[in-house]
N, C-alpha and C positions, 0 to 999 in steps of 0.2 A: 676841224670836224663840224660839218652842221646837223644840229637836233633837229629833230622833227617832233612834234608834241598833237596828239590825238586827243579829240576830249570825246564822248559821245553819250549823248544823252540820251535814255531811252526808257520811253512808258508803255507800261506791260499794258497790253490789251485786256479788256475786263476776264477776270478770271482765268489771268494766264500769269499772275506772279509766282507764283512757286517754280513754274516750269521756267520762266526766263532767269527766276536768281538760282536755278540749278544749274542752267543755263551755263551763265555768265561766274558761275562760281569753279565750274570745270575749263573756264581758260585761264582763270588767273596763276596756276602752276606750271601749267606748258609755257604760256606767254613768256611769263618773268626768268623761263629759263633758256628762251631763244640767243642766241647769240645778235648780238647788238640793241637789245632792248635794255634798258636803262632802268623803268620804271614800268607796272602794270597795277593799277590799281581801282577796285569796285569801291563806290561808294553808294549809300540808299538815303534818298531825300528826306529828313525829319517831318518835312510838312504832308508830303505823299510817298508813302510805303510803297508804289506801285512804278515810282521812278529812279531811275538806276543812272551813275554818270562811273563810265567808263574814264581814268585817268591815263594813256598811255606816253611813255616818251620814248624816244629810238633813238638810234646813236647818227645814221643817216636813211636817204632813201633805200638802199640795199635791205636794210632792218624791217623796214615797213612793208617791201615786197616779199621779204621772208617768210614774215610773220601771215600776210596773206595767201600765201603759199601753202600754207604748214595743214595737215588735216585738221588738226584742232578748230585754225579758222575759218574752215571749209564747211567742218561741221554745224558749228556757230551761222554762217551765212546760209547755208540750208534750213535752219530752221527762226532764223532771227525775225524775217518779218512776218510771222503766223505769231510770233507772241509779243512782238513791240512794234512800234513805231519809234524811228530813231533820228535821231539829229548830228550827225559827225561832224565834227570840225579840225578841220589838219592846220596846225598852224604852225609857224615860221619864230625863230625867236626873232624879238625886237632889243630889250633889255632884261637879261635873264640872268641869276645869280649863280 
């Protein structure tokens, strides 16, 4: 099986944090109950309140196109860049426990 591991970092545009951790807090139950998703997880930056890192893992590519699929994420990518600026990074394991 190869994982797939998403990170995605993302800063709310001024005066748009409330809406994006509304946001980001109504995918994290659909997501985690996708078939092949492993792990979905929000985190919020201690240093800046206004940055959000998206934790996801997936079980393979199939997983990932699902989940892009899905309306949840549809919804989420209709309104994500009006309220952040975001930074994805898809990564590949190298040495993963």
């Amino acid at each position: 099986m190869t994982r797939l591991k998403i990170v995605a970092i993302l800063a709310a545009r001024p005066g748009k944090t409330e809406a994006l951790r509304a946001l980001l807090d109504g995918m994290v139950a659909p997501s985690r109950a996708e078939p092949g998703n492993l792990r979905y997880d929000l985190w919020q930056d201690r240093a800046d309140p206004a940055r959000f890192v998206l934790d996801e893992l997936y079980a393979d590519d199939g997983a990932v196109a699902a989940h892009r699929a899905s309306p949840h994420f549809q919804i989420y990518l209709s309104q994500i860049n009006d309220l952040a600026e975001r930074t994805p990074l898809t990564l590949d394991p190298v040495s993963v426990a």
